[in-house]
C-alpha positions as CSV (number, residue, x, y, z in Angstrom):
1,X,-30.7,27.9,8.8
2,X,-30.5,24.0,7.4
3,X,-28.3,23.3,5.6
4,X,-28.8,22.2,2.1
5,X,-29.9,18.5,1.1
6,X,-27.2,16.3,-1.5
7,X,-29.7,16.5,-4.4
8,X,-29.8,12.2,-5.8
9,X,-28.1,11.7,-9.3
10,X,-29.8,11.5,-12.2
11,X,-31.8,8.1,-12.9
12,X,-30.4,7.6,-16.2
13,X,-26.7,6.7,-14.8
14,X,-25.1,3.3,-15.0
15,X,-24.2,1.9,-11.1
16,X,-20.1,3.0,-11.5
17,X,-21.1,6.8,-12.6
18,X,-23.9,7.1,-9.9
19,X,-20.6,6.2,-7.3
20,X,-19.4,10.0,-8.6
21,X,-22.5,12.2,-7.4
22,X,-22.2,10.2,-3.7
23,X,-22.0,12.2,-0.9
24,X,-22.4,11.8,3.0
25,X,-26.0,12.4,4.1
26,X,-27.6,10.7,1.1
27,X,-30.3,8.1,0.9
28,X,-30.0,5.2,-1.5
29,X,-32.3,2.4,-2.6
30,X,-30.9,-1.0,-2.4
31,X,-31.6,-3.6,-4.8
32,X,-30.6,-6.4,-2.6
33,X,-31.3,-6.4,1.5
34,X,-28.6,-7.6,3.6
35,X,-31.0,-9.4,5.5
36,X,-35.0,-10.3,5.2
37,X,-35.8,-7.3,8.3
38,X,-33.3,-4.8,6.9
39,X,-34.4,-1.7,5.6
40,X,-34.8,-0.8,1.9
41,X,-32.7,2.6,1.8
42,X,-29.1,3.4,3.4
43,X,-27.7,6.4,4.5
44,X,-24.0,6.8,3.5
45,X,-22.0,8.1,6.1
46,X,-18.6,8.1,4.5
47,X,-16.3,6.9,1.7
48,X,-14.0,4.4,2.4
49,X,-11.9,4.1,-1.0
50,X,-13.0,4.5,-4.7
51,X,-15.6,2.0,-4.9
52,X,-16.7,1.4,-1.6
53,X,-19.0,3.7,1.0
54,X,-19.8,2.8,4.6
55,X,-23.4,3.4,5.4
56,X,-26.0,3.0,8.1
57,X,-29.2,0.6,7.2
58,X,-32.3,0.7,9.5
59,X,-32.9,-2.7,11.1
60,X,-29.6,-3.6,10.0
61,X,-26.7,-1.6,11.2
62,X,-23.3,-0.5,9.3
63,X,-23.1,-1.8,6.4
64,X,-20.5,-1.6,3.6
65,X,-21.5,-0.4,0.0
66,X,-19.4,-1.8,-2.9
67,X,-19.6,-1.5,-6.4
């Protein structure tokens, strides 16, 4: 049995109230690359603190996510 996927937030959310519906396991889309070969999603691994999440970024590595 798999086990369910973290269903994305609504696209209608401003940037801080998407940080609420984050959990480990999801994709996001970045609007800025951290560099030119990087992949354009990032898979968050884990929250750090309030506003920031660690994630993983093909072509890139760890990478962390603040808002």
């Amino acid at each position: 049995m798999t086990s369910p996927q973290p269903q994305p937030p609504p696209a209608n959310l401003s940037a801080s109230a998407i940080f609420r519906y984050l959990q480990p396991g999801m994709w996001l889309r970045l609007e800025e690359l951290p560099n030119p070969f990087a992949h354009y999603e990032a898979l968050i691994l884990s929250q750090v603190s309030d506003h920031e999440w660690l994630t993983w970024i093909p072509e890139h590595g760890e990478y962390l996510l603040v808002l």
